[in-house]
ChimeraX commands (.cxc) that place a marker at each C-alpha (Angstrom):
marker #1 position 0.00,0.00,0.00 radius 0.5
marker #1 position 0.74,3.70,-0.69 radius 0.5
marker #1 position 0.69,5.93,2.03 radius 0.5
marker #1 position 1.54,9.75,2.11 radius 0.5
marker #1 position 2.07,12.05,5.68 radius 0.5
marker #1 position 0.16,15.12,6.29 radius 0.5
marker #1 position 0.22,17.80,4.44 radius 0.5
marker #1 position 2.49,20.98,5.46 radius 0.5
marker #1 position 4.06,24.25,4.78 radius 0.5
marker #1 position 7.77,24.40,3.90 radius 0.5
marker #1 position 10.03,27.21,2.65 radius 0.5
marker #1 position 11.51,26.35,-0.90 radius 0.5
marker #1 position 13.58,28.26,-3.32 radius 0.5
marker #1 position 12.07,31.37,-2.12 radius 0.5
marker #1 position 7.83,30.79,-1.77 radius 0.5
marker #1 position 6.37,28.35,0.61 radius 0.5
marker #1 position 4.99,24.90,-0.76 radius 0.5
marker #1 position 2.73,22.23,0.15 radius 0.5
marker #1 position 5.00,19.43,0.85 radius 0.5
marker #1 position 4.35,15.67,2.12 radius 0.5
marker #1 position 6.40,12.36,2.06 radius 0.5
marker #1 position 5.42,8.99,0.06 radius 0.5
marker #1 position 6.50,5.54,1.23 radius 0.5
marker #1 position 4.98,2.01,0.89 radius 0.5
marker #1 position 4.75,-0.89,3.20 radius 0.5
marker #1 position 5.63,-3.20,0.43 radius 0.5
marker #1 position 8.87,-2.28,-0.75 radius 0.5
marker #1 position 10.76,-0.35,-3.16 radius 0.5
marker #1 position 9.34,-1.87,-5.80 radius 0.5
marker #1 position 6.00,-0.69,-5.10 radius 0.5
marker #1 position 7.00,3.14,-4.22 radius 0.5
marker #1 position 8.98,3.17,-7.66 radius 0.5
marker #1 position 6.07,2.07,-9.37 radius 0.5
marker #1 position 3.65,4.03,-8.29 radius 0.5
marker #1 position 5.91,7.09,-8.29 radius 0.5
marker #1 position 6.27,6.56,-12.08 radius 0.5
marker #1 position 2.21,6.40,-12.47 radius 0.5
marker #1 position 1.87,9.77,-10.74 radius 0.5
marker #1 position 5.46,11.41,-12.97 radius 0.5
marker #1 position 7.85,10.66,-10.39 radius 0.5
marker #1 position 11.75,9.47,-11.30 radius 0.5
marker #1 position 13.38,7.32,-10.17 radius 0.5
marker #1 position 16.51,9.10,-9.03 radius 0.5
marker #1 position 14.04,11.02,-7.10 radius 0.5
marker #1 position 13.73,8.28,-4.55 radius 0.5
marker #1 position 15.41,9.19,-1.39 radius 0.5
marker #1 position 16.99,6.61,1.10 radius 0.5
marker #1 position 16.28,3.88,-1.46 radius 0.5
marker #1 position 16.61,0.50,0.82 radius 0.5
marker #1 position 16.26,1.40,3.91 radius 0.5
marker #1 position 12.98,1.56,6.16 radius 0.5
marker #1 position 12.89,5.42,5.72 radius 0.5
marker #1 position 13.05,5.11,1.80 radius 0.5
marker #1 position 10.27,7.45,0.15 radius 0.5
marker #1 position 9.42,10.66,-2.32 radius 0.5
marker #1 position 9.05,13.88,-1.51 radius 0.5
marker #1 position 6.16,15.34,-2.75 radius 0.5
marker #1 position 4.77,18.85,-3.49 radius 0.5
marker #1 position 1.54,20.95,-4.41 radius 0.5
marker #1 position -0.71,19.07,-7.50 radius 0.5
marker #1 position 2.27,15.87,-6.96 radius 0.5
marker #1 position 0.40,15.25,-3.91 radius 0.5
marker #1 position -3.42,15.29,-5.09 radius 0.5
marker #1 position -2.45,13.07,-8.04 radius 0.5
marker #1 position -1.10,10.32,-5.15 radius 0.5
marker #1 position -4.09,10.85,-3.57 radius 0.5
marker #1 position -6.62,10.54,-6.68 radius 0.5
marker #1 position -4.35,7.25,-7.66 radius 0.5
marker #1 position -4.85,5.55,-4.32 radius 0.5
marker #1 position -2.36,6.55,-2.17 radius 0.5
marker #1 position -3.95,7.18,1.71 radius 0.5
marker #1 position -3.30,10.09,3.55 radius 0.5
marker #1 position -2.39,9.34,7.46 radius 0.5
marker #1 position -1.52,10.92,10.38 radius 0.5
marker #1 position 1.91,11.85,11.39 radius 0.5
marker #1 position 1.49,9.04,14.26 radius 0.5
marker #1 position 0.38,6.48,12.07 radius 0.5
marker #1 position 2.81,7.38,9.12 radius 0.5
marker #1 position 5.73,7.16,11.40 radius 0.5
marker #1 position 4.45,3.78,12.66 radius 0.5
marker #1 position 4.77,2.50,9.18 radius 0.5
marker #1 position 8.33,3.67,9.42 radius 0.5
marker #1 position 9.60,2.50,12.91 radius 0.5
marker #1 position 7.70,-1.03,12.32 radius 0.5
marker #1 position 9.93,-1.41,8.61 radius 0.5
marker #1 position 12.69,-0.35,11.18 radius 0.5
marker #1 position 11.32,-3.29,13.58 radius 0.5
marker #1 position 11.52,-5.72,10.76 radius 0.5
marker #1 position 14.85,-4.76,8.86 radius 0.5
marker #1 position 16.76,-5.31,12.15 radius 0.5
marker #1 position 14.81,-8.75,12.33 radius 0.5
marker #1 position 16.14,-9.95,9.42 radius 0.5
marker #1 position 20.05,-8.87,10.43 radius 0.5
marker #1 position 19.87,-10.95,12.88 radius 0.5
marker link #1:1,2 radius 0.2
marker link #1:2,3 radius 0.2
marker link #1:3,4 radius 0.2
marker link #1:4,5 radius 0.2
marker link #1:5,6 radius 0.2
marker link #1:6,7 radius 0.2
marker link #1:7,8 radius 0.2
marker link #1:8,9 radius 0.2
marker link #1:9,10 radius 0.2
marker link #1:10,11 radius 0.2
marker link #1:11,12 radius 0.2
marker link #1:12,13 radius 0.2
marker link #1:13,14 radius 0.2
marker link #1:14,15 radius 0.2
marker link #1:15,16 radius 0.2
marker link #1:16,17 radius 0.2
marker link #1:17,18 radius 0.2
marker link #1:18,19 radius 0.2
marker link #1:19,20 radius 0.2
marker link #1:20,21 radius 0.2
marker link #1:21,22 radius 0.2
marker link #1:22,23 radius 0.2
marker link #1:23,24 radius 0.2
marker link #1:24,25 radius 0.2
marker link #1:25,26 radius 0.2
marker link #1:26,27 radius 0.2
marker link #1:27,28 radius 0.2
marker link #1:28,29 radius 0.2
marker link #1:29,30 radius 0.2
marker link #1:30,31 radius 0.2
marker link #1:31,32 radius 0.2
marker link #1:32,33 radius 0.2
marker link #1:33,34 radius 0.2
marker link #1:34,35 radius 0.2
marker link #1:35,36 radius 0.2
marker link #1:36,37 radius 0.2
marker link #1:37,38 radius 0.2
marker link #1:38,39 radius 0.2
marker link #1:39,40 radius 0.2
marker link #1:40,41 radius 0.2
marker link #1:41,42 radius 0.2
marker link #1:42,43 radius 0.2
marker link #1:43,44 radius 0.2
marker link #1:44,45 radius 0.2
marker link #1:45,46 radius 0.2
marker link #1:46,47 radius 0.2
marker link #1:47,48 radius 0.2
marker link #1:48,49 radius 0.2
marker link #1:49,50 radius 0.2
marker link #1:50,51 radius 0.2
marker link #1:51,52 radius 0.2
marker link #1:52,53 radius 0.2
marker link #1:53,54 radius 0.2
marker link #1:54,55 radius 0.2
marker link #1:55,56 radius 0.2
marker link #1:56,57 radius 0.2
marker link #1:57,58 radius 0.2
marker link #1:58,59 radius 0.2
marker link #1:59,60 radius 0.2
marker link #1:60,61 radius 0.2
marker link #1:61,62 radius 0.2
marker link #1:62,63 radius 0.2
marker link #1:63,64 radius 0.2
marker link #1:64,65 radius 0.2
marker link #1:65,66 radius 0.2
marker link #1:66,67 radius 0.2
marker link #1:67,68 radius 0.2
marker link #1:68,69 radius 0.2
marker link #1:69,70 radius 0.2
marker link #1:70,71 radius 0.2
marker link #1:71,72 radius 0.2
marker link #1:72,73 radius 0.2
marker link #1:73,74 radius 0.2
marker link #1:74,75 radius 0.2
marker link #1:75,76 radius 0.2
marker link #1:76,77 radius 0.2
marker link #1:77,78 radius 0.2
marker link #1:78,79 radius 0.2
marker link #1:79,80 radius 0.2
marker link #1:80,81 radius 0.2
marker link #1:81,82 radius 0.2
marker link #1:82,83 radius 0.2
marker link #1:83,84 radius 0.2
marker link #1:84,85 radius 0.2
marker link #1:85,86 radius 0.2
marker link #1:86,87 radius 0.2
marker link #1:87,88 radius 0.2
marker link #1:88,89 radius 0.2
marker link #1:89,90 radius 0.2
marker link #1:90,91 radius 0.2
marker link #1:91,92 radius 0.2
marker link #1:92,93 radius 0.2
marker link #1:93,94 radius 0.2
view
């Protein structure tokens, strides 16, 4: 699944933006493919591999995400996603 934070103001090359992050619980596989549906690139992924891998997304980025089935959470349960993919990758190191 597709899942994208809250929405917020940030400060970015001189206006202020709608801004949000992307990630999936499925993998990088999944984010990358969905973040070419919506116009994303691939070199755009940021901390590819790791639990915290995801897109940064701004202004009409984030309504097409949205309109393509990605669900909007709370910061809580966005950053649950997160510390449980943490959870797991140090699982499997061991």
């Amino acid at each position: 699944m597709i899942y994208i934070d809250q929405k917020f103001k940030y400060p970015f090359k001189g206006k202020t933006r709608i801004f949000c992050h992307m990630i999936s619980d499925n993998g990088t596989i999944e984010l990358i493919e969905f973040g070419n549906k919506i116009g994303l690139k691939e070199s755009w992924l940021q901390k590819r591999h790791t639990p915290e891998e995801h897109y940064d997304l701004f202004g009409s980025k984030i309504e097409l995400a949205l309109k393509n089935g990605a669900i909007e959470l709370s910061n809580k349960e966005f950053f649950k996603i997160i510390f449980n993919k943490m959870e797991q990758s140090s699982e499997n190191k061991m």
